[in-house]
TIVEX-152168 format. One record per residue (C-alpha): residue number from 1; residue in one letter; x negated, y negated, z. Coordinates in Angstrom, 1 decimal. Layout:
<sites>
<seq->NUM; type->A; x->X; y->Y; z->Z>
...
</sites>
This chain:
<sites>
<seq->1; type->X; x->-9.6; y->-11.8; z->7.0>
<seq->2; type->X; x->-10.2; y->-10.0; z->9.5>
<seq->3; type->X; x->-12.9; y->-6.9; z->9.8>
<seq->4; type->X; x->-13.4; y->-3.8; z->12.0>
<seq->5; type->X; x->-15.8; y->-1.2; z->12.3>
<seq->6; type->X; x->-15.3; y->2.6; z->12.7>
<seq->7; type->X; x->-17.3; y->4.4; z->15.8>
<seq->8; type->X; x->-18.4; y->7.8; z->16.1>
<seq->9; type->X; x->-15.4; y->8.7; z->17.1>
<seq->10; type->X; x->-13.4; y->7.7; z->14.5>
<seq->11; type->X; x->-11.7; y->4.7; z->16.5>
<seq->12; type->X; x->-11.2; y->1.2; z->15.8>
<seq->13; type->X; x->-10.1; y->-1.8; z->17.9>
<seq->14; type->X; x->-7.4; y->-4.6; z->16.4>
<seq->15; type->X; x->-8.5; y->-7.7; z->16.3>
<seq->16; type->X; x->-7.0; y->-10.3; z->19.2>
<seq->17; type->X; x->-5.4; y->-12.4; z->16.0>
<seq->18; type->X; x->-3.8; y->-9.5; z->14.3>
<seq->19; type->X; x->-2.5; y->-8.3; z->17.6>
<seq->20; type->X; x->-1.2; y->-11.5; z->19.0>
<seq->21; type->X; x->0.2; y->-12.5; z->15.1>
<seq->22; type->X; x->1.9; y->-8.9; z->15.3>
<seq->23; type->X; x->3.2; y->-9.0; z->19.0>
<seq->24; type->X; x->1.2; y->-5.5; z->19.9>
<seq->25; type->X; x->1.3; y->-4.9; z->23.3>
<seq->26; type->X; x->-1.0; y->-1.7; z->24.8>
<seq->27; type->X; x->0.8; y->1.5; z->25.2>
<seq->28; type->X; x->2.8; y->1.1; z->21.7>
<seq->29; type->X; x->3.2; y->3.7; z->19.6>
<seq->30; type->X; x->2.2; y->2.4; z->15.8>
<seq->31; type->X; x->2.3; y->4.8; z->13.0>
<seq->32; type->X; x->-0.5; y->5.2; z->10.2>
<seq->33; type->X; x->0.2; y->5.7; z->6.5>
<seq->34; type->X; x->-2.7; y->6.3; z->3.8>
<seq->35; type->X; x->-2.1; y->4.9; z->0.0>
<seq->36; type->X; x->-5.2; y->5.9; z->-2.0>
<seq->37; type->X; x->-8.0; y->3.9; z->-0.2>
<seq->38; type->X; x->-5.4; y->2.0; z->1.8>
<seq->39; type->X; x->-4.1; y->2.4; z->5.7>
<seq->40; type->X; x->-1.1; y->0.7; z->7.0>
<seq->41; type->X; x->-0.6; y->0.4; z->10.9>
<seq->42; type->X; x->3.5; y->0.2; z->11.2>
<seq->43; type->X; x->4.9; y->0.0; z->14.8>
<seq->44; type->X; x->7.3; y->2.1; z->15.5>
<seq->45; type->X; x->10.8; y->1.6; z->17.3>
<seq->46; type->X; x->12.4; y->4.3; z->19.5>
<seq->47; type->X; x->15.9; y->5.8; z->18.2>
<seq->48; type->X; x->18.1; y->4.1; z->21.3>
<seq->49; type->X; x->17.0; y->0.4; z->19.9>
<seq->50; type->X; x->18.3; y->1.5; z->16.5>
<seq->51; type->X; x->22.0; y->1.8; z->17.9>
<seq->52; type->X; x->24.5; y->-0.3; z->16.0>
<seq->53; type->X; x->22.0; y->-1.6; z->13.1>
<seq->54; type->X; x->24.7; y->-0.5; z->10.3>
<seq->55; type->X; x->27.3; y->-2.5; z->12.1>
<seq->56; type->X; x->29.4; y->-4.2; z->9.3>
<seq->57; type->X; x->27.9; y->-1.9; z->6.7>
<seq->58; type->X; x->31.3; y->-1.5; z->4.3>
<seq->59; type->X; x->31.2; y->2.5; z->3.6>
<seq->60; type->X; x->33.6; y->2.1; z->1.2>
<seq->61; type->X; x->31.8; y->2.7; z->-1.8>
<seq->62; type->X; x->33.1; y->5.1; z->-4.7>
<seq->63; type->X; x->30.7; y->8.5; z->-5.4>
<seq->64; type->X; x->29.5; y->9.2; z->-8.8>
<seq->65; type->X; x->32.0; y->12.6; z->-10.3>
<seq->66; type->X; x->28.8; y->15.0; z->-10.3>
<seq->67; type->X; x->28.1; y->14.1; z->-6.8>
<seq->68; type->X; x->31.6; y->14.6; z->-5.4>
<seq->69; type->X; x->30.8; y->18.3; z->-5.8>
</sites>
């Protein structure tokens, strides 16, 4: 396991393993979620990469009546 230390500035640097295991390459944008006393780095992927990810998805699925409304 891996450890890191907060400076004064409130910055951290990811450790060589974690960023080679996770493919992190300098200038990518990562978000940051908090769970109680817990922080999750999560990269993020831009929109245009996202195009055609549903493809096959069959839509053809049968609403509920009291959502039809």
């Amino acid at each position: 396991m891996d450890a890191v230390t907060v400076s004064s500035k409130y910055q951290v640097v990811i450790p060589k393993a974690v960023r080679e295991r996770a493919n992190i390459m300098p200038g990518e944008k990562l978000q940051v979620l908090s769970f109680d006393d817990r922080i999750e780095l999560v990269r993020t992927k831009p929109m245009r990469s996202m195009r055609g990810f549903l493809r096959g998805l069959d839509a053809g699925f049968v609403r509920e009546e009291n959502d039809r409304a």
